[in-house]
N, C-alpha and C positions, 0 to 999 in steps of 0.2 A: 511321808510325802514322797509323793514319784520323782524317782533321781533327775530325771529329763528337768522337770521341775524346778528344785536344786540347780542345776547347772545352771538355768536361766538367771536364777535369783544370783547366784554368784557372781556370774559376768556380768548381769547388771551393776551388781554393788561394787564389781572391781574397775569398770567405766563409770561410775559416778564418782569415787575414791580417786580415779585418773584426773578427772574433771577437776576436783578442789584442787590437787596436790597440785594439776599447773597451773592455776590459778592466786596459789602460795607464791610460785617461782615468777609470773608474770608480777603481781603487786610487789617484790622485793626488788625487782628493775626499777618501780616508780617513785621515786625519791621522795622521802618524806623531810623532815624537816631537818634531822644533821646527816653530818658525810656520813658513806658506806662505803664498804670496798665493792661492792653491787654495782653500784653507779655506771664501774668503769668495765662491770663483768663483760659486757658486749663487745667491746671495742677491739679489732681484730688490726696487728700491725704487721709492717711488710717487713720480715725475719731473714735474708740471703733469700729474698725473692716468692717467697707462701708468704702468703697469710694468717697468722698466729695469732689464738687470744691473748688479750695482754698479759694475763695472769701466767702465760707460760714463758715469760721474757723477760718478770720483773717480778718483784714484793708488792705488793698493795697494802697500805695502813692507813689507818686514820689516828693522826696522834688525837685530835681535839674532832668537836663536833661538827667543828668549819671548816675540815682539811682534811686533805688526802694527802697520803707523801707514796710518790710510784718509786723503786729503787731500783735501774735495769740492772741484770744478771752481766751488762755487758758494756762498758763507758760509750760503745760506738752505736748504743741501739738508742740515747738520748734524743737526737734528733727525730729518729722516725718514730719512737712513744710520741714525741711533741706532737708532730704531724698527724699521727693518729687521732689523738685527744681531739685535736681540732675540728678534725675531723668530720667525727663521730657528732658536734653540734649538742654537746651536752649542757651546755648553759654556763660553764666557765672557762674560763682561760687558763692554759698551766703555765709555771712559769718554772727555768730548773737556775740551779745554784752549782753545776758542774758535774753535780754527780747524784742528785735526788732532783725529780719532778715534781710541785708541790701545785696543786688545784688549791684553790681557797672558795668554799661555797659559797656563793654570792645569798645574804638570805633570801626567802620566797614573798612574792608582794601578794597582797589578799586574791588577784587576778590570776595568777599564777597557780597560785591553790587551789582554786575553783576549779582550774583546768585541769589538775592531777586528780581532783576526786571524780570529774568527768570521768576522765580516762582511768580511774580504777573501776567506775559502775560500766566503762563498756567491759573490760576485762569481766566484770563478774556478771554482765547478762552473755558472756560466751562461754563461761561457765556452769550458768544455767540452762543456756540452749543446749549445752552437751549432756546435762543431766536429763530435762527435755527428753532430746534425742535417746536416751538410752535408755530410757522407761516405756518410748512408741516401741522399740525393736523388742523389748521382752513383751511386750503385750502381744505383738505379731505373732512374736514367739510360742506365745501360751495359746492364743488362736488354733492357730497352726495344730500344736497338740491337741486342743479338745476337737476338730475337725477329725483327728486320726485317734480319735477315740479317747480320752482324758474326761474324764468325769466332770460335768459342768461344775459343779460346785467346790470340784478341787481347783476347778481354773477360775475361777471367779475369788478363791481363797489368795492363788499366785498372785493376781492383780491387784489385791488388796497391798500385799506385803509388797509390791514394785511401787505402789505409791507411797506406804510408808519411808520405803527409801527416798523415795524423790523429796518427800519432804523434808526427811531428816538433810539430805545434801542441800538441799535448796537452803535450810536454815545453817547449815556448816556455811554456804557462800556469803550470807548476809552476815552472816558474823565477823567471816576475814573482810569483808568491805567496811561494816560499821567500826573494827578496828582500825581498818587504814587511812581511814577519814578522819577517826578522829587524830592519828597520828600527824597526816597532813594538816589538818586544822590547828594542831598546836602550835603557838607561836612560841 
């Protein structure tokens, strides 16, 4: 096969391969049914004045599946983890004990869930739009080359194999979605 060739198929498959994998990292932000130290991965606190993820100013655990315990690196950063948390509008209140911050997940009512599977199938049609997207730009691609000479038939064989990718990704994204649904759906 013509290297040109090759290189399209690569890039494509290495921007569909991009597509899932933030796709993984967006769905582990959306809270499924017990605690995760995830939850609170966003949450950025004011550190001597920056902005700091929390994860770099404190421990994050989950002893149980209803709880988070934050432990700051520092007894005087209690206050502004609190204020952050708050913050940030995640759906519970912390409360600390002097020296550990402890969230208690409130559980999820059936409305609530519905919302989080919404909002994982928009995550996974932007995942799909980028796979989409990265199947138009190698067919342009392959265009392109048989325009400047590339044997129609070798280019017609590249288009075949850009959409078996697509498919294959497109079926990778319905799988991390139909997994995360059903994890949300579990009561």
């Amino acid at each position: 096969m013509n290297e040109e060739v090759q290189l399209i198929l690569d890039t494509t498959e290495e921007s569909m391969s991009d597509a899932v994998n933030h796709l993984e990292v967006e769905l582990t932000k959306i809270r499924g049914g017990r605690a995760s130290a995830s939850m609170v991965e966003g949450v950025l606190v004011d550190y001597y004045g920056s902005m700091t993820p929390l994860s770099q100013v404190a421990n994050v655990n989950t002893p149980d599946a209803r709880t988070i315990s934050i432990q700051p690196w520092e007894k005087s950063m209690l206050d502004p983890l609190m204020r952050a948390i708050l913050a940030a509008n995640l759906g519970f209140t912390p409360s600390n004990n002097g020296t550990v911050i402890i969230c208690s997940i409130p559980p999820m009512t059936e409305e609530r869930r519905k919302q989080l599977v919404k909002k994982s199938k928009e995550e996974g049609e932007h995942a799909k739009v980028s796979v989409r997207n990265a199947r138009r730009d190698a067919n342009e691609e392959i265009k392109k080359l048989i325009k400047a000479g590339l044997p129609e038939d070798e280019g017609k064989e590249a288009e075949a194999k850009v959409q078996t990718l697509t498919d294959t990704y497109s079926a990778k994204v319905d799988k991390h979605l139909e997994a995360k649904e059903k994890e949300i759906m579990t009561v």
